[in-house]
C-alpha positions as CSV (number, residue, x, y, z in Angstrom):
1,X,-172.9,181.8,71.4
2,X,-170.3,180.3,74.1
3,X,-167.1,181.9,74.0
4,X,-164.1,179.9,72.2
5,X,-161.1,178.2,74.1
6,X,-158.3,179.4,71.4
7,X,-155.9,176.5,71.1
8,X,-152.6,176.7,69.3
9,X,-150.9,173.7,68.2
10,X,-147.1,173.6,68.0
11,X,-144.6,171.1,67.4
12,X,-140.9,172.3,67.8
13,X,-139.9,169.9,64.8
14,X,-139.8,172.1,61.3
15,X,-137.5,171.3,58.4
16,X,-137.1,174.2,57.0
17,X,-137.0,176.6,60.1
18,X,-135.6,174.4,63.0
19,X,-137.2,175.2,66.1
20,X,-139.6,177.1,64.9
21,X,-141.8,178.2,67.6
22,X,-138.8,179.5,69.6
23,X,-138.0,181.4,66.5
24,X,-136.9,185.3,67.8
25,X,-139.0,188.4,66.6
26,X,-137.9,190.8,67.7
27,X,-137.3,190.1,71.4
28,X,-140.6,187.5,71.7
29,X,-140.6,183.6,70.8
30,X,-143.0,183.7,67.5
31,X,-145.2,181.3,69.3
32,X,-145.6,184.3,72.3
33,X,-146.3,186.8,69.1
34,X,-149.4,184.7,67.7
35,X,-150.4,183.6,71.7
36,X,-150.5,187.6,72.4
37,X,-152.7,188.5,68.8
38,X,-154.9,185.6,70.3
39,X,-155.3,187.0,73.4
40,X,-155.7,190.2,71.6
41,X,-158.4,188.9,69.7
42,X,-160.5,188.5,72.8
43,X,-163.2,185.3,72.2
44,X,-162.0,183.5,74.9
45,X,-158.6,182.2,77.1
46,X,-155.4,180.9,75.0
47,X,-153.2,177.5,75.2
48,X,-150.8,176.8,73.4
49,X,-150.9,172.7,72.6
50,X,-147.1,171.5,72.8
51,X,-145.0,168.7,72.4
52,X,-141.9,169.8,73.9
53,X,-141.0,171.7,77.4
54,X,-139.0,174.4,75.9
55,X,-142.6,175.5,74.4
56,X,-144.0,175.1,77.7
57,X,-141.0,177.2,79.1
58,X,-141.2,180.0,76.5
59,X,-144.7,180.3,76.8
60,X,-145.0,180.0,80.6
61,X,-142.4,183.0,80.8
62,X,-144.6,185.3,79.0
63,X,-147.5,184.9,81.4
64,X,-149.3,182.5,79.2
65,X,-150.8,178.8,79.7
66,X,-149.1,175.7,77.6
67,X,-150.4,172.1,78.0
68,X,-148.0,169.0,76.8
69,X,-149.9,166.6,74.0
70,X,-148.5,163.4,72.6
71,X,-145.7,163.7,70.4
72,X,-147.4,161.0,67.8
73,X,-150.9,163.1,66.5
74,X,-151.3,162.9,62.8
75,X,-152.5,166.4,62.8
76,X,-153.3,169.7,64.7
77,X,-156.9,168.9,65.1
78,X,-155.7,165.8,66.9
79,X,-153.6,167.6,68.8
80,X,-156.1,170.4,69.6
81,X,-158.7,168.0,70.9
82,X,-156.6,166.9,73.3
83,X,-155.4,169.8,74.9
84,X,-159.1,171.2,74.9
85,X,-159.9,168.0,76.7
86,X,-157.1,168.3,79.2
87,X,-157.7,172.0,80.1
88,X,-161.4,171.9,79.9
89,X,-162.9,168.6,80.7
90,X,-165.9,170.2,81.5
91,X,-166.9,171.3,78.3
92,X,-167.7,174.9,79.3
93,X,-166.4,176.6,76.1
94,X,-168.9,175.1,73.0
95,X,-166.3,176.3,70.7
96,X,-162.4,175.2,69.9
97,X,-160.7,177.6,68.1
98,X,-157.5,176.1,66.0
99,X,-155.0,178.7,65.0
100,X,-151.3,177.7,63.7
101,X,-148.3,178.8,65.6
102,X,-146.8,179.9,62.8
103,X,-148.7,183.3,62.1
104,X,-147.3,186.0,64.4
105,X,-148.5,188.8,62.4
106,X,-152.4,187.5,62.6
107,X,-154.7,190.5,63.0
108,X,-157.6,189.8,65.7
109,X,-159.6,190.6,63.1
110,X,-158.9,187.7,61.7
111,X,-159.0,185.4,64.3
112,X,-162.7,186.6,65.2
113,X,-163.5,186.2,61.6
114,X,-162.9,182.4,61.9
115,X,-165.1,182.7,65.0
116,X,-168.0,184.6,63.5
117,X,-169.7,181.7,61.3
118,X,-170.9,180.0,64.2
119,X,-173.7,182.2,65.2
120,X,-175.4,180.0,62.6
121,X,-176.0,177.2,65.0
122,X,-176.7,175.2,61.0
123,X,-172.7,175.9,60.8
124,X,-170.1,173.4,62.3
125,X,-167.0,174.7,61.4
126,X,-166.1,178.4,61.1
127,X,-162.7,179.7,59.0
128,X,-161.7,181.9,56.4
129,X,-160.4,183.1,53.3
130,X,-159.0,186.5,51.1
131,X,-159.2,187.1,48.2
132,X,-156.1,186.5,45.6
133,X,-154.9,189.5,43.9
134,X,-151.7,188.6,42.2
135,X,-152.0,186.5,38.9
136,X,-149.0,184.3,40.1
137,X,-150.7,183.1,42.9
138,X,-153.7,181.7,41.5
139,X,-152.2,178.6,39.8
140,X,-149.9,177.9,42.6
141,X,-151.0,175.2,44.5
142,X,-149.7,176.1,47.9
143,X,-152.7,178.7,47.6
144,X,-155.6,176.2,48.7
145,X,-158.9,178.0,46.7
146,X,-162.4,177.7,48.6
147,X,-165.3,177.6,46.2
148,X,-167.9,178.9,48.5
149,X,-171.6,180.4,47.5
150,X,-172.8,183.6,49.5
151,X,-175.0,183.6,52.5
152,X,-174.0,186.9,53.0
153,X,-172.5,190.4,52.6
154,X,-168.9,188.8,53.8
155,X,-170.2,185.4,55.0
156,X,-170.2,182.2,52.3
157,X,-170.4,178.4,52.6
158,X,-168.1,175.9,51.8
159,X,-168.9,173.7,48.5
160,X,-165.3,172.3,48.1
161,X,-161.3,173.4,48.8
162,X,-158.6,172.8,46.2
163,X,-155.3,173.3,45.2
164,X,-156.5,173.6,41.5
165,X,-157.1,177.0,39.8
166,X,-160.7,177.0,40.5
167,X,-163.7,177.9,39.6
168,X,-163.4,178.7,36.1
169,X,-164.7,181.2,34.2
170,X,-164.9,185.5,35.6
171,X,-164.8,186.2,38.7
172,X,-162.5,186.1,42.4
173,X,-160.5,183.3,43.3
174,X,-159.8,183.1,46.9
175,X,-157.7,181.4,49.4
176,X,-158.4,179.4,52.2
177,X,-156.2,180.5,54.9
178,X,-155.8,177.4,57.9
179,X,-157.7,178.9,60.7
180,X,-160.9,176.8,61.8
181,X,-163.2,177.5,64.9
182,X,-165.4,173.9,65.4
183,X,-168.1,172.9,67.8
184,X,-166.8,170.8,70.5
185,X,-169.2,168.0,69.0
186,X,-168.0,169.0,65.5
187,X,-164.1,168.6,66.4
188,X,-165.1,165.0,68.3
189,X,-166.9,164.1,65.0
190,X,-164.3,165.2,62.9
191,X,-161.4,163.7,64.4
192,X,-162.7,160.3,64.7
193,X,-163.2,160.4,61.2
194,X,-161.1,158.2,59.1
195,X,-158.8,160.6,56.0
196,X,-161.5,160.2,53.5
197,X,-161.0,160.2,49.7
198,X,-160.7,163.8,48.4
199,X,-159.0,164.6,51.4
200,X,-156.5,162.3,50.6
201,X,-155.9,163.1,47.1
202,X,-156.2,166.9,47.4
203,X,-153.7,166.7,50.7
204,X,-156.2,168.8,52.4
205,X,-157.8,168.0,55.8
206,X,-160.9,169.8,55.8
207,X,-162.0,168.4,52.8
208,X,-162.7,165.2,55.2
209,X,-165.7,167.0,57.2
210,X,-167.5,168.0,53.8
211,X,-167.1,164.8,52.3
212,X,-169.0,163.4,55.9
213,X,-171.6,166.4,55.4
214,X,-170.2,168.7,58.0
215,X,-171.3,172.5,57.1
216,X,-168.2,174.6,57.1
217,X,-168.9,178.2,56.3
218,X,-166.0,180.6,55.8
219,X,-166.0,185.0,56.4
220,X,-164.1,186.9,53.8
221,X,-160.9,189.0,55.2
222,X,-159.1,191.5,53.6
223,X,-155.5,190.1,53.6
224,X,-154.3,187.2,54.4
225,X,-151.8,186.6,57.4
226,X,-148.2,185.8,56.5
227,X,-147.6,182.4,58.0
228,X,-143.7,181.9,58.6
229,X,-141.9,178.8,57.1
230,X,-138.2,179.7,56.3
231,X,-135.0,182.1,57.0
232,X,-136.7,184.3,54.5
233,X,-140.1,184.4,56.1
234,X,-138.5,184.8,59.7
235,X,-136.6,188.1,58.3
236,X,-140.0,189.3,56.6
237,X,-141.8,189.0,59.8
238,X,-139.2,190.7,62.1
239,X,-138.5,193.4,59.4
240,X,-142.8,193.7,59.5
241,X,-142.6,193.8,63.4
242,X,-140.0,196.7,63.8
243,X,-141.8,198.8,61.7
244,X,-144.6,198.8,63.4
């Protein structure tokens, strides 16, 4: 399998956490922390997909490689395709590997998780999911559940994402967590695609390559990554940096 060109979308817009890439953690720009667990994750070179020069600048200063998108994409994967066509025009990676900006505590783990699906060349999209532990969490519907079925020890396909408690009956519930590795051809596909139905109603972007038969299969991962949002998560994740 090719090697992946890791591609991190981030906009310095955020309501709740202005300038939110450029956020401080303890002496790093939060974008640098999740460019650095990237590079530590080691499927393939990092760029950081940005629409503003300060993200350029902050990124540029910590030895890594920014590209400026359009200010006006709908969505990461728009944004993603776009930088993965600027940087690599030749189509040498087979892989693009979306990961948000906003999860600078990330394991590589993690990151290779997403990755792994796609020695199935059957698979088009990789990403993953944890399972959810607390009872709170499994009617909330910020937690996004993937119903899979197994196609392996830690390796399941995708039948449908919600943000309804579902399936019913015994068993896990787990949640999707945002990170998706696609096939160059996959992300083309996928992006041309019009928001389809479900995808529309469920507010939930990956529902739009399974409602157009894309196979998206998803590893299992033992926690899932705190993605920052507010003040509160911004404290949480320094507080988790300096103990480390």
């Amino acid at each position: 399998m090719n090697s992946a060109l890791v591609v991190i979308p981030s906009r310095l817009a955020a309501t709740r956490l202005p300038n939110k890439p450029l956020a401080d953690i303890c002496g790093k720009p939060m974008i640098v922390r999740v460019m650095e667990q990237a590079q530590n994750a080691d499927i393939g070179p990092v760029v950081v997909a940005c629409d503003h020069k300060s993200i350029t600048e902050a990124v540029n200063d910590h030895g890594g490689r920014a590209v400026m998108t359009r200010e006006d994409h709908e969505s990461g994967s728009d944004r993603i395709q776009e930088a993965a066509n600027t940087v690599d025009p030749d189509r040498k990676h087979g892989v693009v590997l979306n990961l948000q900006g906003d999860v600078p505590l990330i394991e590589p783990e993690a990151i290779r998780a997403a990755f792994a699906p796609l020695s199935n060349p059957a698979v088009d999209i990789g990403t993953i999911m944890t399972e959810i532990h607390e009872e709170r969490f499994r009617d909330d519907p910020s937690f996004v559940k993937a119903i899979t079925t197994p196609v392996g020890s830690t390796a399941f396909r995708a039948l449908y994402f919600t943000r309804a408690k579902s399936p019913t009956g015994d068993g896990p519930l787990y949640q999707h967590i945002g990170v998706y590795a696609y096939r160059r051809d996959a992300l083309d596909k996928f992006v041309a695609l019009p928001p389809s139905p479900l995808e529309i109603r469920e507010k939930l972007e990956q529902l739009r390559a399974l409602e157009n038969n894309m196979r998206i299969d998803v590893s299992l991962i033992h926690s899932a990554p705190m993605d920052v949002n507010t003040p509160e998560d911004l404290e949480r994740a320094r507080a988790a940096v300096s103990a480390q």
